[in-house]
C-alpha positions in Angstrom: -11.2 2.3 37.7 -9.7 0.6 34.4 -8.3 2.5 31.8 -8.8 1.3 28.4 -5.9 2.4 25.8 -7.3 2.4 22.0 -4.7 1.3 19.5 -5.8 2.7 16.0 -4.0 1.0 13.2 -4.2 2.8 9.7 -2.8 0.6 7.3 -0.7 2.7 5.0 -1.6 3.0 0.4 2.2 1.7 0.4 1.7 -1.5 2.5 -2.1 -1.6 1.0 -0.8 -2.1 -2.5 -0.8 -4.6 -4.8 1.6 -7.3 -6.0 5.1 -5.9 -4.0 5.2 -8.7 -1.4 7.9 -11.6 -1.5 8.6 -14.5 0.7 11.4 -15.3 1.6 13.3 -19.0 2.7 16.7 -19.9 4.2 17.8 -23.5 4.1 21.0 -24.8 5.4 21.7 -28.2 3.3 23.1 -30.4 6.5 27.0 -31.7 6.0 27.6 -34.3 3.5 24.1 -33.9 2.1 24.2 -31.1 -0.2 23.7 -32.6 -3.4 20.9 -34.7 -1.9 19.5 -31.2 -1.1 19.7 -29.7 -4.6 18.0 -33.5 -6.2 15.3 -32.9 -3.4 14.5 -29.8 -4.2 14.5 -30.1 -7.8 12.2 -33.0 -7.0 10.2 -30.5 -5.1 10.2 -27.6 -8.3 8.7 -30.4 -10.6 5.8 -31.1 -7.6 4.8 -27.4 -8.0 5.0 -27.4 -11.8 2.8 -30.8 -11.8 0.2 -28.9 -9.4 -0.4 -26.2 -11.6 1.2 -23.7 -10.0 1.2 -20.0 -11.5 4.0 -18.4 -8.7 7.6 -17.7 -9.9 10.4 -19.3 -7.8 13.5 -17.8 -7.6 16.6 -19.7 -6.5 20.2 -18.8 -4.9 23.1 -19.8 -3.3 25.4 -17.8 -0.9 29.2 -18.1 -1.5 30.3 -14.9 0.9 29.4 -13.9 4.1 27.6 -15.6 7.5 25.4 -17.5 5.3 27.7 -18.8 2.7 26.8 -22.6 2.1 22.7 -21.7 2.6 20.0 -21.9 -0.1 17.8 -18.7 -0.5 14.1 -19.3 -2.5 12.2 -16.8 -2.8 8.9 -15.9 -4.5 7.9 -12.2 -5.6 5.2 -10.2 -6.9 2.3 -11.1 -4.9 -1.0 -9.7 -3.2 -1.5 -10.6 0.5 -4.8 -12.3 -1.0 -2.2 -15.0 -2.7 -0.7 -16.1 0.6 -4.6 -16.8 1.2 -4.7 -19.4 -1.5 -1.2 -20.9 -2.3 -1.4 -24.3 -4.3 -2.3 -27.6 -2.5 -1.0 -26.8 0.9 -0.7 -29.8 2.2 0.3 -31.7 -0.9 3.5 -29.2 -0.8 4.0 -30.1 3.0 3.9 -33.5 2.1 6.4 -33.3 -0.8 8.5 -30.7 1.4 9.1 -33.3 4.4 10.1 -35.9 1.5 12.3 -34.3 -0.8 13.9 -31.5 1.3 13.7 -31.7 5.0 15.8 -34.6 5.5 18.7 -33.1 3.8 18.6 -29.2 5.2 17.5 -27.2 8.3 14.6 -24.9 7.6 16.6 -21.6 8.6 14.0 -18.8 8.1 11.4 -17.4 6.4 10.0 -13.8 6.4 7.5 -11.7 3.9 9.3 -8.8 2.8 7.6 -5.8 0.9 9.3 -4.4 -2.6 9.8 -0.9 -2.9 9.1 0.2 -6.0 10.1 4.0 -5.4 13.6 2.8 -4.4 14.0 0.0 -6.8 15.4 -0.2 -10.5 13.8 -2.6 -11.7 14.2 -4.5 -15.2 12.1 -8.1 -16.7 15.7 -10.1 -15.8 16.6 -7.9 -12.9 17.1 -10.8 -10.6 18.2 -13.3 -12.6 21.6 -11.6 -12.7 24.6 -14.2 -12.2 25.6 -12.3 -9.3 23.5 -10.3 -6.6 24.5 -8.7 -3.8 22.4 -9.2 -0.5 23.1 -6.1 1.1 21.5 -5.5 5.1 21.3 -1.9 6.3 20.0 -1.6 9.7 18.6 2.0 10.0 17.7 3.9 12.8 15.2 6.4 11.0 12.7 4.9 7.8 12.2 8.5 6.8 15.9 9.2 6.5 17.1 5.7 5.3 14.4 5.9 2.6 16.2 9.4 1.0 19.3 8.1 1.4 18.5 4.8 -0.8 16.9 6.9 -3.5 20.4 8.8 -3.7 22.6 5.2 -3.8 19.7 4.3 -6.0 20.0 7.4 -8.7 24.0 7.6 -8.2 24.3 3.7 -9.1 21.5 4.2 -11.9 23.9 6.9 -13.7 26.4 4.4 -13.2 24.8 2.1 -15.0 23.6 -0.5 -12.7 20.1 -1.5 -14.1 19.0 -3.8 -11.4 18.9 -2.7 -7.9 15.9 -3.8 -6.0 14.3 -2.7 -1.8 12.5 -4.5 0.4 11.4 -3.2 3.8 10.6 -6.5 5.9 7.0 -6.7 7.2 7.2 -10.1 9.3 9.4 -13.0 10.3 12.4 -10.6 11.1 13.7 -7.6 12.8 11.9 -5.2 11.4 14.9 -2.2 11.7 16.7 -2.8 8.6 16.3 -2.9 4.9 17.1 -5.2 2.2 18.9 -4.2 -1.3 19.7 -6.6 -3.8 22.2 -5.0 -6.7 22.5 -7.7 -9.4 25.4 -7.9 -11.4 26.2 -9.8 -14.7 30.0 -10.1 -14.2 32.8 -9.5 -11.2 33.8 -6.4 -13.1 30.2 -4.5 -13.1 29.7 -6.4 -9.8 33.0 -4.0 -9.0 31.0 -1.1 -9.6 29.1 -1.2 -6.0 32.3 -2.0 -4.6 32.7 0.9 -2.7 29.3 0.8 -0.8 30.2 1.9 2.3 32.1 5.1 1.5 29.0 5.9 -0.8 26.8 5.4 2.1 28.8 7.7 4.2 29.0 10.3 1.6 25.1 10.5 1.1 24.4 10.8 4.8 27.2 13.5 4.7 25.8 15.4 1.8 21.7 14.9 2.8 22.8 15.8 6.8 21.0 12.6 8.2 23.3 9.5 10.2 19.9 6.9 9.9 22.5 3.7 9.0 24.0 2.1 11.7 25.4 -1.0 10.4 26.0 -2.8 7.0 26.7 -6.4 6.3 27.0 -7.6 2.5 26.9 -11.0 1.2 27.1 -12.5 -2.4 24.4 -14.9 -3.8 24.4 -16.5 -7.1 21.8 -17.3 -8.7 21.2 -21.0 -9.7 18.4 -21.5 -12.6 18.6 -25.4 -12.2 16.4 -24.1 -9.1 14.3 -21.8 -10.4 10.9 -22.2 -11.4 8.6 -19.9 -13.6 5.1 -20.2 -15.1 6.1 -19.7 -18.7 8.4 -23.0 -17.9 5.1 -25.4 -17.4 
């Protein structure tokens, strides 16, 4: 006799919303051909502005950590519908494997979803100078969330008026969160220094242990690539 096991998936008004997904891409320009990279991909912004294409692209580079060396792109903002109906597919392919694949390795990408509950969020929020990529793999969502909102309110009295969540949905392990804390200078950059003793002190204060590791790494942002509609 079979037994049949019934899986219901109820897809939450959170991951149901509109406009707070992201993609995300890691390249790693190949030695001796990073400033081929950054012409290619240049190359490749001006494709997209000459297709018409209505999606901002955002554009770092890593200088601390694991990464340091690596292009990020990403793209935010959108409703799963978009990724249905990006600009000329396989006119970007095309341009992609001219102008950028034969000077970097394709890392990763992943779709991430913003949290809007647990984000300050401000019109140049992430076009900072500085932004720190911070990873905090979490053992409980429930308890991770309340203690983000508490970093999130503590660094918002301090001051800091971009600070940004993303819970990943797919390309990745899905047991951590993302934060990006921008920063216009070293010295208000300083003013998340302390991280993980803040971290400890929330789970302290709210009686929860939900982080279990945390890895930060710098990115600055490069507006030479960027793209954005009101550019076109």
């Amino acid at each position: 006799m079979k037994t049949v096991f019934i899986v219901l998936i109820s897809i939450s008004g959170r991951l149901a919303a509109q406009n707070n997904i992201a993609h995300f891409s890691f390249w790693k320009p190949r030695t001796g051909q990073e400033q081929n990279f950054e012409e290619g991909y240049k190359k490749h912004l001006t494709w997209h502005k000459d297709n018409g294409d209505k999606w901002s692209w955002y554009g770092w580079h890593f200088v601390s950590g694991p990464r340091a060396g690596q292009f990020f792109d990403a793209t935010f903002d959108h409703s799963w519908v978009e990724f249905d109906k990006p600009v000329n597919p396989v006119g970007d392919r095309a341009d992609n494997a001219l102008h950028t694949e034969p000077f970097a390795d394709f890392m990763a990408g992943m779709k991430m979803m913003k949290l809007s509950h647990l984000s300050i969020e401000n019109a140049n929020g992430l076009k900072t100078r500085l932004l720190r990529y911070i990873t905090l793999d979490i053992s409980d969502v429930a308890q991770a969330e309340k203690l983000i909102d508490k970093l999130k309110r503590n660094y918002q009295s301090a001051g800091i008026t971009s600070f940004y969540t993303f819970q990943p949905v797919d390309g990745v392990s899905l047991n951590y969160y993302i934060i990006f804390i921008g920063a216009k200078t070293w010295e208000e950059f300083g003013k998340t220094s302390n991280l993980q003793e803040e971290i400890t002190a929330a789970e302290n204060e709210l009686k929860i242990k939900c982080i279990s590791g945390v890895l930060s790494e710098t990115l600055v942002y490069r507006e030479d690539m960027s793209l954005f509609p009101s550019n076109q």
